[in-house]
Biopython code that builds the backbone (N, CA, C, O; Angstrom):
import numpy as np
from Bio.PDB.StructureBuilder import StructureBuilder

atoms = [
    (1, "UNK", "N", (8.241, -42.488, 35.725)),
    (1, "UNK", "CA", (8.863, -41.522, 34.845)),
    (1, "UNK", "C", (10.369, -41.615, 35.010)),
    (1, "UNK", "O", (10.828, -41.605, 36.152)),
    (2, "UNK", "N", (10.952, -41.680, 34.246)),
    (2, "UNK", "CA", (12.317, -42.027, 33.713)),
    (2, "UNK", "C", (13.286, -40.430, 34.355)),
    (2, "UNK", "O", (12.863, -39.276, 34.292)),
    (3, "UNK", "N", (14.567, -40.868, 34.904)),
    (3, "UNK", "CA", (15.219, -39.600, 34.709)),
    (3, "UNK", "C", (15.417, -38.752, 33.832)),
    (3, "UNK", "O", (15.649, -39.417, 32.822)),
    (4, "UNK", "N", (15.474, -37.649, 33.567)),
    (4, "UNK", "CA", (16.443, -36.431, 32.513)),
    (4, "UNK", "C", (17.727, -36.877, 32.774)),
    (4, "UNK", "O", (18.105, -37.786, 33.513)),
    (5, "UNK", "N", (18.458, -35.979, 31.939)),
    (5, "UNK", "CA", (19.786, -36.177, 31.567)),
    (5, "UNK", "C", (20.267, -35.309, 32.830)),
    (5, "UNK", "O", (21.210, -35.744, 33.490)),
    (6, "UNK", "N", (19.571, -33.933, 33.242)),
    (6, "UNK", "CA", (19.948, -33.182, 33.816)),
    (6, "UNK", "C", (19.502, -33.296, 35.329)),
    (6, "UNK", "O", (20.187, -32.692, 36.154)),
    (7, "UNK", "N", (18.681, -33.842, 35.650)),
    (7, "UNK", "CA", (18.475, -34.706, 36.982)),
    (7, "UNK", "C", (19.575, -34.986, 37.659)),
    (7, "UNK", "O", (20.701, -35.276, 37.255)),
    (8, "UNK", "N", (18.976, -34.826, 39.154)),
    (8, "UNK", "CA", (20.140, -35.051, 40.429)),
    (8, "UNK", "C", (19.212, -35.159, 41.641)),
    (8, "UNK", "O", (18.052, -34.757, 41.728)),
    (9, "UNK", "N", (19.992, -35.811, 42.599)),
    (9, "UNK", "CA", (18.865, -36.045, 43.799)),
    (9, "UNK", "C", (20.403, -35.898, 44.862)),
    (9, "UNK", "O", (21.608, -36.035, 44.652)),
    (10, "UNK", "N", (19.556, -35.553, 46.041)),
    (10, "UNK", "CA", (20.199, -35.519, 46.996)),
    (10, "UNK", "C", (20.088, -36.405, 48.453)),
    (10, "UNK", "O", (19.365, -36.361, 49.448)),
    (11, "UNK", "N", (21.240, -37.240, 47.983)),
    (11, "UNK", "CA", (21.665, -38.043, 49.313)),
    (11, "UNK", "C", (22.205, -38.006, 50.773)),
    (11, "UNK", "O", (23.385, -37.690, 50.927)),
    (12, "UNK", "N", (21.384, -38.323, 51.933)),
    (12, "UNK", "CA", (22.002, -38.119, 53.014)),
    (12, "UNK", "C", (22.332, -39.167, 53.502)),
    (12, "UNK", "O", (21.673, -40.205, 53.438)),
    (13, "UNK", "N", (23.846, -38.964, 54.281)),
    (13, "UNK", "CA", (24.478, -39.692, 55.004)),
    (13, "UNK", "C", (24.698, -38.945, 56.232)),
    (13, "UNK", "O", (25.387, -37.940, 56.408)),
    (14, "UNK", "N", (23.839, -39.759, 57.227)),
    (14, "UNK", "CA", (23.893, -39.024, 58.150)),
    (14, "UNK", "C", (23.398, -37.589, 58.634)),
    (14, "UNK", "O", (22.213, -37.485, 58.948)),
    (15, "UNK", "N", (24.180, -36.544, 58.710)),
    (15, "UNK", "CA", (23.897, -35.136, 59.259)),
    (15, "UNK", "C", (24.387, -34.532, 57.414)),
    (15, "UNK", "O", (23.703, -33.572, 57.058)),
    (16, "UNK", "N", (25.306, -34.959, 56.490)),
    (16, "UNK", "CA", (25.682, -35.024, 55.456)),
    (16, "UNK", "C", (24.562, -34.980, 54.622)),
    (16, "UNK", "O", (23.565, -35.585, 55.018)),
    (17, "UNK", "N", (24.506, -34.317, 53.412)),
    (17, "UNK", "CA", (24.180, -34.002, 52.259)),
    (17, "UNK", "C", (25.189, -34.267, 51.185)),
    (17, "UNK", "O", (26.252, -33.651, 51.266)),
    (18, "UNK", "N", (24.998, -35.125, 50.155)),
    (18, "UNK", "CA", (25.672, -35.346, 48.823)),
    (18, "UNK", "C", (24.784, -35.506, 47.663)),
    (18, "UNK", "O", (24.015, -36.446, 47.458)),
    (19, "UNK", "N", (25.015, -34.321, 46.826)),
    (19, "UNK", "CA", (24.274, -34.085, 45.851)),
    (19, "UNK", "C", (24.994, -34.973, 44.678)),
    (19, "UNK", "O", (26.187, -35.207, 44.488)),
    (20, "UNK", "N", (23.694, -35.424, 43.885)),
    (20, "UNK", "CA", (24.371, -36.405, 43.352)),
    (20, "UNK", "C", (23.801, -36.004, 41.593)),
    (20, "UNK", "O", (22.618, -35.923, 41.264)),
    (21, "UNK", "N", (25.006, -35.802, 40.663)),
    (21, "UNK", "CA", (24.809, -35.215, 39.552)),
    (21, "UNK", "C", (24.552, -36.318, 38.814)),
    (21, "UNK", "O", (25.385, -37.179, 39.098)),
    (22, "UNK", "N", (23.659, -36.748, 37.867)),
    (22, "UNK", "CA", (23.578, -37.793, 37.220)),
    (22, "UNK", "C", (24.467, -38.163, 35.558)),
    (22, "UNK", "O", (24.936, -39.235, 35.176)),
    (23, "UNK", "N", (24.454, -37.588, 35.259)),
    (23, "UNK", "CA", (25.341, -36.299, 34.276)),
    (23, "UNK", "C", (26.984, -36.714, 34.231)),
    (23, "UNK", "O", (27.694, -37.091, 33.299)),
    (24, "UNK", "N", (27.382, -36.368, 36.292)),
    (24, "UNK", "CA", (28.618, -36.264, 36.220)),
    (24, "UNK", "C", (28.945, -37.809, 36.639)),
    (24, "UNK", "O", (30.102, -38.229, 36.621)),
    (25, "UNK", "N", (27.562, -38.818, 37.109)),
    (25, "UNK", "CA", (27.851, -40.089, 37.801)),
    (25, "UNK", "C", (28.360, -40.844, 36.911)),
    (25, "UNK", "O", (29.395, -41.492, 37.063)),
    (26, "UNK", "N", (27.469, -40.808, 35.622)),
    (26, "UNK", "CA", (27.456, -41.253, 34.250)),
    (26, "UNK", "C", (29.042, -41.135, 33.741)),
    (26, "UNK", "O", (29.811, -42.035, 33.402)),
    (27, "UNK", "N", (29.239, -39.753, 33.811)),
    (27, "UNK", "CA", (31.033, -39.783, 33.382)),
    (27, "UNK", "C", (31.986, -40.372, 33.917)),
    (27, "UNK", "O", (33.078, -40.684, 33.443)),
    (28, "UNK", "N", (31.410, -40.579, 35.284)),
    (28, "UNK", "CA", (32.720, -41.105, 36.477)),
    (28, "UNK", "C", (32.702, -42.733, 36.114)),
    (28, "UNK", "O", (33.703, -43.449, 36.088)),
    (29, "UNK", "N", (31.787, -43.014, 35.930)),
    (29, "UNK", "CA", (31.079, -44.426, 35.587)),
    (29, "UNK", "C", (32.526, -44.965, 34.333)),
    (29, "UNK", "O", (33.361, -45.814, 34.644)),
    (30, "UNK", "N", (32.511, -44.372, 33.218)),
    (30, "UNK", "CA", (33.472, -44.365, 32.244)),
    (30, "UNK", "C", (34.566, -44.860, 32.630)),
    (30, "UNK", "O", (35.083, -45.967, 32.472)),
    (31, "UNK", "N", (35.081, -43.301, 33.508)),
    (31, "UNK", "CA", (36.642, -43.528, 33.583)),
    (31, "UNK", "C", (36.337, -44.877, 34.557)),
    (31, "UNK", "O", (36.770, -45.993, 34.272)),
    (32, "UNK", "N", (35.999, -44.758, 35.053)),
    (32, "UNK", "CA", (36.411, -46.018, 36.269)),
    (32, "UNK", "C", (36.318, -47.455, 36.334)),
    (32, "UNK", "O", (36.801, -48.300, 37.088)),
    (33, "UNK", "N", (35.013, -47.517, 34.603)),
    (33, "UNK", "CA", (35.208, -48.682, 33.873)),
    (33, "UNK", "C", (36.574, -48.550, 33.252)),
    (33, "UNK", "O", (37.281, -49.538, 33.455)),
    (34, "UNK", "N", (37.141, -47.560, 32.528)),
    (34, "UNK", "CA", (38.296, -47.587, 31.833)),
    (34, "UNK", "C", (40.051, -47.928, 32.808)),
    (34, "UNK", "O", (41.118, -48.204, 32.259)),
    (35, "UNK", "N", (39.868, -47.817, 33.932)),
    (35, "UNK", "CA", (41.029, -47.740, 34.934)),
    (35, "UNK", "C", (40.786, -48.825, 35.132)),
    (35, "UNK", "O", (41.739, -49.546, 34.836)),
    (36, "UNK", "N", (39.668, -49.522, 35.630)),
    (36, "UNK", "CA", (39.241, -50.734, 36.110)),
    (36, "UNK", "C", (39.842, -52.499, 35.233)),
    (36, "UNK", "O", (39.388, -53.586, 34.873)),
    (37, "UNK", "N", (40.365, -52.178, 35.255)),
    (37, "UNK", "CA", (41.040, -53.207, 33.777)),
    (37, "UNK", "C", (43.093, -53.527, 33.732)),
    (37, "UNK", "O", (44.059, -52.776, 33.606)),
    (38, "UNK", "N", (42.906, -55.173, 33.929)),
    (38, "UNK", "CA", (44.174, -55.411, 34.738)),
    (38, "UNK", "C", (45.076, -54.487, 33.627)),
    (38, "UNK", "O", (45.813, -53.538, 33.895)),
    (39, "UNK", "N", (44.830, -54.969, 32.528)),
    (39, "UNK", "CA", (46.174, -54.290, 31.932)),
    (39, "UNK", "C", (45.875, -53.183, 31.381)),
    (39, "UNK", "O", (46.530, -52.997, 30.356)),
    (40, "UNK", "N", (44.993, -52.183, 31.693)),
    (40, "UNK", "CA", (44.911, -50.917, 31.842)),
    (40, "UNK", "C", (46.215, -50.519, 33.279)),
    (40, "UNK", "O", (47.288, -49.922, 33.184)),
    (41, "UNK", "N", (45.801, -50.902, 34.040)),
    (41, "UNK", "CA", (46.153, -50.987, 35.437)),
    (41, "UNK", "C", (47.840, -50.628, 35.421)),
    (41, "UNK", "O", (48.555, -49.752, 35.905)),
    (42, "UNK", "N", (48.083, -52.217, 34.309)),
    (42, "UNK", "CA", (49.616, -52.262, 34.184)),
    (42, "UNK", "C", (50.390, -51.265, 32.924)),
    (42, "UNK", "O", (51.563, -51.008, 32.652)),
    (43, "UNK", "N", (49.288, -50.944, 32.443)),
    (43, "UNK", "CA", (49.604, -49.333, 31.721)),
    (43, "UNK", "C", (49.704, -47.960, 32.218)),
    (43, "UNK", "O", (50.558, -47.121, 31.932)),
    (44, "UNK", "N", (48.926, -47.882, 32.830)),
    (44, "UNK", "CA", (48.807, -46.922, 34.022)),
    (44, "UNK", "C", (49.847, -47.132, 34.962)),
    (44, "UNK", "O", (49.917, -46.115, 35.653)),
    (45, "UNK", "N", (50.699, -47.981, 35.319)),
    (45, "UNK", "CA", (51.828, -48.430, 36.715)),
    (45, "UNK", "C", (52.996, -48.189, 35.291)),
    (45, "UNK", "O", (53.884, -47.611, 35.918)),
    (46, "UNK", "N", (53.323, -48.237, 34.397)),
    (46, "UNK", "CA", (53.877, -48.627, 33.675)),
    (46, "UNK", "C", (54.232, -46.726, 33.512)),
    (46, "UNK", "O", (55.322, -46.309, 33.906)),
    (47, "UNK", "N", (53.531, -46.070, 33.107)),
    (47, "UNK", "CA", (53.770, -44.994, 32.583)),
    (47, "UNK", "C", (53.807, -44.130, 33.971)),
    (47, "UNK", "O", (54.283, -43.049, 33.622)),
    (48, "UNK", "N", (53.576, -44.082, 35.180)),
    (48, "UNK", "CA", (53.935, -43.839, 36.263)),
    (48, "UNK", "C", (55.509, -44.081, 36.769)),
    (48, "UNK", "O", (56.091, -43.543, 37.711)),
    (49, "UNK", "N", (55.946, -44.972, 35.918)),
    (49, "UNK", "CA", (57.391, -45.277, 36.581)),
    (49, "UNK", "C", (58.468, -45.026, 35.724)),
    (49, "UNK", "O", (59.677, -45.122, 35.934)),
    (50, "UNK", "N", (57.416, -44.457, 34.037)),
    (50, "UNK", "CA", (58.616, -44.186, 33.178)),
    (50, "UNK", "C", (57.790, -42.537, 32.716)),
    (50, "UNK", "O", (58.496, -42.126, 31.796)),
    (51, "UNK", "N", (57.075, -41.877, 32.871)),
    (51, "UNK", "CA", (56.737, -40.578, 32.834)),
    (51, "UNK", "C", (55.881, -40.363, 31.453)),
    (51, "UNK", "O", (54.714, -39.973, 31.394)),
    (52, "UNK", "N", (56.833, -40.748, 30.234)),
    (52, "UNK", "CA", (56.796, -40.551, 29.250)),
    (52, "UNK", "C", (56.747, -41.955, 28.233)),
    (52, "UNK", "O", (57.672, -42.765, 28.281)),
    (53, "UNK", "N", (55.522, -42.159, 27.276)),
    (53, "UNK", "CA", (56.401, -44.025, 26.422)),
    (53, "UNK", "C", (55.940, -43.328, 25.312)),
    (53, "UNK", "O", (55.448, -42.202, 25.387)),
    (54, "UNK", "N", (56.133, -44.185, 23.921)),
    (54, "UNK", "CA", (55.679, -44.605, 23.107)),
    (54, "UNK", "C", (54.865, -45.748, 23.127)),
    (54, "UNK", "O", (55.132, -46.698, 23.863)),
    (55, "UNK", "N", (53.719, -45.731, 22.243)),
    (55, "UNK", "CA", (52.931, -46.998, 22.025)),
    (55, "UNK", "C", (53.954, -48.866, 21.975)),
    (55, "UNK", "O", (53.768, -50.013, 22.382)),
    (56, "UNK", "N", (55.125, -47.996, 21.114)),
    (56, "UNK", "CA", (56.149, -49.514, 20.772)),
    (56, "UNK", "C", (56.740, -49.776, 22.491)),
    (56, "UNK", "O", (56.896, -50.888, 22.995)),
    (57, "UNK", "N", (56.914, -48.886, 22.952)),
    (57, "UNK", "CA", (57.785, -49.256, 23.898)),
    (57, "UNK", "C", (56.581, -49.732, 25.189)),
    (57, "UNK", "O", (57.135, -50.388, 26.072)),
    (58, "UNK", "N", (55.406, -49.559, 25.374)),
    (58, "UNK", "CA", (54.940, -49.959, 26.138)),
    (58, "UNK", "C", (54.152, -51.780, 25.706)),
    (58, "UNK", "O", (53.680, -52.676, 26.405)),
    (59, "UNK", "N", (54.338, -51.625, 24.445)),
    (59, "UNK", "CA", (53.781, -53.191, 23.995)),
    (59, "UNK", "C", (54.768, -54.011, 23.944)),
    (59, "UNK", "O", (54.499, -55.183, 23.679)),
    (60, "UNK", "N", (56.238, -53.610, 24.192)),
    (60, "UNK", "CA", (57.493, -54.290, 24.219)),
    (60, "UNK", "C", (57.539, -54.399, 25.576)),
    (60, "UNK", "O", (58.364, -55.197, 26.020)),
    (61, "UNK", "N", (56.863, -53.801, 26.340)),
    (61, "UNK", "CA", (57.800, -53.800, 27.655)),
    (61, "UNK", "C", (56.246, -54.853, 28.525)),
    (61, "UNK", "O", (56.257, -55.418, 29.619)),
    (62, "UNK", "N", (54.946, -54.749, 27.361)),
    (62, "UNK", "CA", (54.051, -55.570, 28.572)),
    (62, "UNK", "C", (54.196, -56.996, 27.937)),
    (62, "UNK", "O", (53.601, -57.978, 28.381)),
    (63, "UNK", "N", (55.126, -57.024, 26.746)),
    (63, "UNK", "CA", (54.478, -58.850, 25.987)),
    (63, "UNK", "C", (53.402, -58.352, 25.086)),
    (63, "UNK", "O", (53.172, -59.478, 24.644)),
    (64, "UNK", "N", (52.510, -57.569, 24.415)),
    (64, "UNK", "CA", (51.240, -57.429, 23.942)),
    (64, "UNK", "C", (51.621, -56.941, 22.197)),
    (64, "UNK", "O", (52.623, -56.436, 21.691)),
    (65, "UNK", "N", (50.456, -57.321, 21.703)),
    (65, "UNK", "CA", (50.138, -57.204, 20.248)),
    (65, "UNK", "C", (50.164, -55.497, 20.473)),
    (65, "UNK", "O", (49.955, -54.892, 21.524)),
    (66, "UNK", "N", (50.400, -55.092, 19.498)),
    (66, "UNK", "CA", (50.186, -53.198, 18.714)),
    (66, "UNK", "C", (48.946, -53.174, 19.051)),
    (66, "UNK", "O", (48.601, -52.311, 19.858)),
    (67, "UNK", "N", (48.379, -53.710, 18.749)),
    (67, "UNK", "CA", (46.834, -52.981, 18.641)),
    (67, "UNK", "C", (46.069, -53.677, 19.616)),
    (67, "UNK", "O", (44.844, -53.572, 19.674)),
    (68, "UNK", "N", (46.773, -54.416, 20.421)),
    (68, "UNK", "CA", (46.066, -54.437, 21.943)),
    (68, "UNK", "C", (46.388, -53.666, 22.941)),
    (68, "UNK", "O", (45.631, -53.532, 23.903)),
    (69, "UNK", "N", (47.894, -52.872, 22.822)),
    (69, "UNK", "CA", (48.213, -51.734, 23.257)),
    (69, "UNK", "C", (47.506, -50.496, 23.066)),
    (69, "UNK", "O", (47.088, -49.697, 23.904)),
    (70, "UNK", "N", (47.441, -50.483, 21.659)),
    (70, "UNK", "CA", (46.790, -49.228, 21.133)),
    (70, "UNK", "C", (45.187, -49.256, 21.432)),
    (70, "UNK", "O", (44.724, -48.134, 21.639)),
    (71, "UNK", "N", (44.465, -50.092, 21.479)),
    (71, "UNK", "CA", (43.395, -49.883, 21.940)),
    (71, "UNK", "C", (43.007, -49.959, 23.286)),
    (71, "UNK", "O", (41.797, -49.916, 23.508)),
    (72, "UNK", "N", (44.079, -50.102, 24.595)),
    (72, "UNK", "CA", (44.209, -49.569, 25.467)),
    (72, "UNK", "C", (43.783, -48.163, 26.158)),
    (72, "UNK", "O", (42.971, -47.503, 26.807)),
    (73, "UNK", "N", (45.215, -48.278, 25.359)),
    (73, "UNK", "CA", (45.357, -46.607, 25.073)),
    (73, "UNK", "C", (44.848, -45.396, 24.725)),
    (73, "UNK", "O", (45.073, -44.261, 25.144)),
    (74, "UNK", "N", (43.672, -46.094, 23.369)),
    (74, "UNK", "CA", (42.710, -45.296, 23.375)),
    (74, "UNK", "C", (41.606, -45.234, 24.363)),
    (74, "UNK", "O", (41.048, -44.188, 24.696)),
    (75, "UNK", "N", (41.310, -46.481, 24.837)),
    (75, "UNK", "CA", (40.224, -46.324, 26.468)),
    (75, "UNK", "C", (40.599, -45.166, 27.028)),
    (75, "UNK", "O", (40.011, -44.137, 26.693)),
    (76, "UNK", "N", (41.697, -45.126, 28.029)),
    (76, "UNK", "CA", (42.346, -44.937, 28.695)),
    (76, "UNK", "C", (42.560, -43.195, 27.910)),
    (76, "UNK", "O", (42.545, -42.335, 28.791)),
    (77, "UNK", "N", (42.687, -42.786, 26.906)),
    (77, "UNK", "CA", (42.722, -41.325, 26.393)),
    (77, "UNK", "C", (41.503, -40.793, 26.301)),
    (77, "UNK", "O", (41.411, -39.582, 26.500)),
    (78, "UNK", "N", (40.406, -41.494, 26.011)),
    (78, "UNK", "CA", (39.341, -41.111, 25.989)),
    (78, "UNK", "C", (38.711, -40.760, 27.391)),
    (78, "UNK", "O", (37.871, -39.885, 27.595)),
    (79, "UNK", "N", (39.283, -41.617, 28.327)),
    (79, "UNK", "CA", (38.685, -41.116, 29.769)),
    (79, "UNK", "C", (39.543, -40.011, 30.243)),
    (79, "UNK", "O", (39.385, -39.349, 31.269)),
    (80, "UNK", "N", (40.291, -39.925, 29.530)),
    (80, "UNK", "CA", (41.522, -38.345, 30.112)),
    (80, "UNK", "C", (42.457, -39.192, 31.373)),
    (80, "UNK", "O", (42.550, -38.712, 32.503)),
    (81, "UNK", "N", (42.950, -40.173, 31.082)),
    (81, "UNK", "CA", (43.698, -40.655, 31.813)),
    (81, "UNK", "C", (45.455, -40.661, 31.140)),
    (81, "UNK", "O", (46.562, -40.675, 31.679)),
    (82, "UNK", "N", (45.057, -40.646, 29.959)),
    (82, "UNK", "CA", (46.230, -40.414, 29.585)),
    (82, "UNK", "C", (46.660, -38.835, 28.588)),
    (82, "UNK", "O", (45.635, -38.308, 28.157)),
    (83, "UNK", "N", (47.709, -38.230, 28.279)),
    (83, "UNK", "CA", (47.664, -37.415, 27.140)),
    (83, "UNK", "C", (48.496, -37.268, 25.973)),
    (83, "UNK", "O", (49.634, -37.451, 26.406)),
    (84, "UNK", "N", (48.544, -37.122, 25.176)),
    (84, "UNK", "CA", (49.185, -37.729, 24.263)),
    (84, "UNK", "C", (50.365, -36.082, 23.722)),
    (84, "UNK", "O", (50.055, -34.893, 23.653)),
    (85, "UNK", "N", (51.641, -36.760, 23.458)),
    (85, "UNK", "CA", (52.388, -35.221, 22.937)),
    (85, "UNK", "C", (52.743, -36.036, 21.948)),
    (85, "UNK", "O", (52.883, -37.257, 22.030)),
    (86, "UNK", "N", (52.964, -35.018, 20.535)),
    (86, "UNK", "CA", (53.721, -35.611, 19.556)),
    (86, "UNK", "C", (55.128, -34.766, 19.162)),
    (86, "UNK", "O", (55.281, -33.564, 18.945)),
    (87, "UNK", "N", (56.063, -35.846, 19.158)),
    (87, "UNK", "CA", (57.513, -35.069, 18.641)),
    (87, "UNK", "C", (57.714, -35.786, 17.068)),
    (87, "UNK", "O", (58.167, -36.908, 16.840)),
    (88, "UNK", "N", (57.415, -35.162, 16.458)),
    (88, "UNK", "CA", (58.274, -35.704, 15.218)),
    (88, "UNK", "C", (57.247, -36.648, 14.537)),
    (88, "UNK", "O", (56.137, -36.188, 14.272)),
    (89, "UNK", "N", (57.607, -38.224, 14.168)),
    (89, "UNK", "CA", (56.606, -39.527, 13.609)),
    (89, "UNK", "C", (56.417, -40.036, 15.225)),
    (89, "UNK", "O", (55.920, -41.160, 15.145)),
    (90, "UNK", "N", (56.574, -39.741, 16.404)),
    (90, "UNK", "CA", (56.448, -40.158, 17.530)),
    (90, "UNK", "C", (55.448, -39.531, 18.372)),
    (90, "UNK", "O", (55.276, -38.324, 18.538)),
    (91, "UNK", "N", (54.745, -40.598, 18.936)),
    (91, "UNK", "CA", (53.728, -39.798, 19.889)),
    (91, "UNK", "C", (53.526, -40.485, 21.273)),
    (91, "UNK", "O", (53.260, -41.686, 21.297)),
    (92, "UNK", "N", (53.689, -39.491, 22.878)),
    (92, "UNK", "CA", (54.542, -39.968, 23.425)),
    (92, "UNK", "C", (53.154, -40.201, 24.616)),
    (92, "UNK", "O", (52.324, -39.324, 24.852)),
    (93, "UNK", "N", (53.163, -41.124, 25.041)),
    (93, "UNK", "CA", (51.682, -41.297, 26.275)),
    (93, "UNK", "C", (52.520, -41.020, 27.554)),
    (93, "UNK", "O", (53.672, -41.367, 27.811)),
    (94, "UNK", "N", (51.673, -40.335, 28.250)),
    (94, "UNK", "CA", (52.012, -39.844, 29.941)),
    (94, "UNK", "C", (50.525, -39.662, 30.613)),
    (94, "UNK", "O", (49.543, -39.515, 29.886)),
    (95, "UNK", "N", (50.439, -39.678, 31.749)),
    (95, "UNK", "CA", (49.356, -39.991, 32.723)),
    (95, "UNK", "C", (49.016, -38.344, 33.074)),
    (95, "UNK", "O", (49.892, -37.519, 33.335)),
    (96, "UNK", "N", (47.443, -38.035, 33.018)),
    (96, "UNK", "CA", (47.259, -36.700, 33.213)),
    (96, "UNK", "C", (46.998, -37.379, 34.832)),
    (96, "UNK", "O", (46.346, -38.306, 35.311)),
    (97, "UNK", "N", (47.977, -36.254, 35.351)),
    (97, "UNK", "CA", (48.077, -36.571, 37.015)),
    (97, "UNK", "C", (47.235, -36.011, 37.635)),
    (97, "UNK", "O", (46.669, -36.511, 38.607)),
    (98, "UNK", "N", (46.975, -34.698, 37.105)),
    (98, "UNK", "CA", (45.807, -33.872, 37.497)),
    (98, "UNK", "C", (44.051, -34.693, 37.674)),
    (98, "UNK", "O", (43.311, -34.825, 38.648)),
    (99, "UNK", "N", (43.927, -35.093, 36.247)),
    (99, "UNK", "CA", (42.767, -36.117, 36.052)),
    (99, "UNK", "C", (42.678, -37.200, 37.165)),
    (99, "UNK", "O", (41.726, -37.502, 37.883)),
    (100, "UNK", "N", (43.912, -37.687, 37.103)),
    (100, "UNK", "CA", (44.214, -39.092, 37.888)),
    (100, "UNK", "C", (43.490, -38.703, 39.870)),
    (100, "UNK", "O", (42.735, -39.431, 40.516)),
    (101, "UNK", "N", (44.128, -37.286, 40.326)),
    (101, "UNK", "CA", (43.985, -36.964, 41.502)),
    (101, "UNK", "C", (42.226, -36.913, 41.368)),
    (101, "UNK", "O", (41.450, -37.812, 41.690)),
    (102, "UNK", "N", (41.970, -35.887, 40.927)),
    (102, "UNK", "CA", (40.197, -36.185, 40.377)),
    (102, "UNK", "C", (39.493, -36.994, 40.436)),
    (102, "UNK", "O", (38.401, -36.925, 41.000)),
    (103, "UNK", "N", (39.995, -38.062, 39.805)),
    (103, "UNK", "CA", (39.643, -39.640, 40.338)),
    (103, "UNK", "C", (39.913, -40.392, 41.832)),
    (103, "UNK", "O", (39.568, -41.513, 42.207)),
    (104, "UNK", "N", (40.541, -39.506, 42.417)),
    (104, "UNK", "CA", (41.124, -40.380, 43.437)),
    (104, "UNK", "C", (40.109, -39.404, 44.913)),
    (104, "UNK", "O", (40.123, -39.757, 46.092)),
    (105, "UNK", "N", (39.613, -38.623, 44.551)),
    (105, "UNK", "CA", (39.195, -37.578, 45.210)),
    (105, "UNK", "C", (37.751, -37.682, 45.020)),
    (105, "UNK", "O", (37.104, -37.479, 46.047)),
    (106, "UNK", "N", (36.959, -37.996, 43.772)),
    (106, "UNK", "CA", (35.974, -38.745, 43.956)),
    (106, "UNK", "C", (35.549, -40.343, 44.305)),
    (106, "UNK", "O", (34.371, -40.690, 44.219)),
    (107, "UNK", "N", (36.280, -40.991, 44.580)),
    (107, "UNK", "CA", (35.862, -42.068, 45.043)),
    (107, "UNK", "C", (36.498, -42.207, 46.432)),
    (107, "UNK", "O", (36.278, -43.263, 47.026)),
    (108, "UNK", "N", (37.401, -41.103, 47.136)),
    (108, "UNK", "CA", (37.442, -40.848, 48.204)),
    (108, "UNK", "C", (36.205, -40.499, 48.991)),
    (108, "UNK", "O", (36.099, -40.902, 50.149)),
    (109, "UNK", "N", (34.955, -39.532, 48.242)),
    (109, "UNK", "CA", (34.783, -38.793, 48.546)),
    (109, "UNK", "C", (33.423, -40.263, 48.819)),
    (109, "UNK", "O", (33.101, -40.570, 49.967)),
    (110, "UNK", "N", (32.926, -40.844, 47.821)),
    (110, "UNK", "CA", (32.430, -41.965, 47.905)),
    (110, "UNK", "C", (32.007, -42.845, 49.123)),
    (110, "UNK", "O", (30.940, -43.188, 49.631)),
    (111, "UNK", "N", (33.606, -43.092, 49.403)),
    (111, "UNK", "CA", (33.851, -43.994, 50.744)),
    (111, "UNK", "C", (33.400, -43.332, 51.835)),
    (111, "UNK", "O", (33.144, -44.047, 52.804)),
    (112, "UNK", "N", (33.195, -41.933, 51.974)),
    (112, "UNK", "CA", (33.539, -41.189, 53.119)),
    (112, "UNK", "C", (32.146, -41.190, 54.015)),
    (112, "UNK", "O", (32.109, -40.612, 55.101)),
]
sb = StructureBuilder()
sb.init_structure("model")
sb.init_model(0)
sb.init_chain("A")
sb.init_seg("    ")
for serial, (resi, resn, name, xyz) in enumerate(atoms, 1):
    if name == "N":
        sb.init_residue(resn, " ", resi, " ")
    sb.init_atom(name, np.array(xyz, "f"), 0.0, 1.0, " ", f" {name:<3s}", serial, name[0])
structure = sb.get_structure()
């Protein structure tokens, strides 16, 4: 018999208990395919060192086609890694840091 959607089992490590959401594994699964990706990577390092880009300015600044940027970008928004503000005909990508720690805190939690 096949899992539910809503299914979870609980793993021990050790004296440890880690409940394991299937649900939320499935989501983590996403982002971490979506981060996982060199020039995701160098989008992600890229907007870390300048806060704030535009789509033009980050496909100028890696060498890349528009719409190999932009469909980056959309990975990468869709996993909540990035968020998007718009000023004007401009719309400006920055790294949700919050999300980012989230990520860094479950696969900490992983290793542990």
């Amino acid at each position: 018999m096949g899992k539910q959607k809503d299914d979870f089992v609980v793993l021990k490590k050790g004296k440890k208990e880690i409940p394991i959401d299937y649900t939320e594994v499935r989501k983590a699964v996403l982002v971490l395919r979506a981060i996982n990706h060199d020039r995701r990577q160098q989008i992600i390092q890229l907007l870390e060192e300048n806060d704030k880009m535009t789509v033009t300015d980050i496909y100028i600044k890696l060498r890349l086609e528009q719409s190999v940027a932009s469909q980056h970008l959309a990975i990468l928004r869709r996993a909540q890694v990035v968020v998007t503000d718009r000023n004007g005909k401009f719309i400006y990508y920055s790294l949700d840091k919050e999300r980012l720690a989230q990520i860094s805190s479950f696969v900490d939690d992983l290793n542990d």
